[in-house]
C-alpha positions as CSV (number, residue, x, y, z in Angstrom):
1,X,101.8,186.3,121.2
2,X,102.4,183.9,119.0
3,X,99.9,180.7,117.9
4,X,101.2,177.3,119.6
5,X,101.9,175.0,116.6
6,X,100.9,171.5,118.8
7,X,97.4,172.3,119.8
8,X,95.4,169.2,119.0
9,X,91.7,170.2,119.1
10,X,91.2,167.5,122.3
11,X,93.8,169.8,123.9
12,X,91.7,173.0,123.1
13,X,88.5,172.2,123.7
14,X,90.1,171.1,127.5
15,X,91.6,174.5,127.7
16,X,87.9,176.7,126.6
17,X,86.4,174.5,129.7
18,X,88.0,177.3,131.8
19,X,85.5,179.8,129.8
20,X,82.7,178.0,130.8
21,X,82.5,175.9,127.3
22,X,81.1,172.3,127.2
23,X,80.9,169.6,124.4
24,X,77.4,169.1,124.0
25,X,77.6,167.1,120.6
26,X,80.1,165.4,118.5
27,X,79.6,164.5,114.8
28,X,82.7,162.3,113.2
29,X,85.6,164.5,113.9
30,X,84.2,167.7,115.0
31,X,82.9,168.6,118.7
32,X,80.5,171.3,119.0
33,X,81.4,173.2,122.5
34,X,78.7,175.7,124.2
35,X,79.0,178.6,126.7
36,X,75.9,180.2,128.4
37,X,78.7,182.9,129.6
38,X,77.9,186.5,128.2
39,X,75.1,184.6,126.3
40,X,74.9,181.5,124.4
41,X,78.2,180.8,122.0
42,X,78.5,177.5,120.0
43,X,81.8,176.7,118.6
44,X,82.9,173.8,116.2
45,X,86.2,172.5,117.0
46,X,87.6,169.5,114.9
47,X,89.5,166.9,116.7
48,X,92.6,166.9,114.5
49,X,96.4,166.7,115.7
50,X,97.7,169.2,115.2
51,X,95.0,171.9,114.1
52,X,96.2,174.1,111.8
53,X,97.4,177.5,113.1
54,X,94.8,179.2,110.8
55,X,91.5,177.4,112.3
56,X,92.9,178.2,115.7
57,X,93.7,181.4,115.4
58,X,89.7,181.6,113.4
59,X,88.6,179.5,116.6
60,X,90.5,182.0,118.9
61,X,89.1,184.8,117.5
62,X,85.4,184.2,117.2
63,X,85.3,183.2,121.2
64,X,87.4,186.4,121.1
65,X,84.6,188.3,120.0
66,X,82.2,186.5,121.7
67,X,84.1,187.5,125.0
68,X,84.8,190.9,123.9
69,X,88.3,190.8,124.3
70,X,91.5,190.4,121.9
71,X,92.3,187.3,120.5
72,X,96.0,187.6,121.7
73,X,94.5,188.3,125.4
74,X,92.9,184.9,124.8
75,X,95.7,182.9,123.7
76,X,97.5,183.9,126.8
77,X,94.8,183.1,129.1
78,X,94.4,179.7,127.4
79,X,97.8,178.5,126.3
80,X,99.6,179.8,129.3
């Protein structure tokens, strides 16, 4: 599957809600989002519009890995 190109990282950090991920700091223009879920994840996500398809697909794949599944599997389930 191919990367969306509009993702704004508002619009992302929405979507990884359904993965049990919640902002629990902001700092300027960057949200930090955890998950107790499989064990405690932190993720940095910056509020940009559009992100750039290379920090998503970084983003992607680190909660990939945390999750244990492939990045492309996560895209779907996120960007459906």
């Amino acid at each position: 599957m191919r990367l969306p190109r509009d993702v704004t990282g508002d619009d992302l950090a929405k979507a990884m809600q359904t993965l049990g991920y919640e902002m629990t700091r902001q700092t300027g223009s960057h949200m930090r989002l955890t998950t107790s879920e499989h064990g405690e994840h932190h993720v940095t996500i910056p509020r940009h519009n559009p992100l750039r398809v290379g920090t998503l697909a970084a983003i992607l794949g680190d909660v990939a890995a945390h999750f244990q599944t492939a990045r492309e599997d996560l895209a779907r389930r996120l960007f459906r």
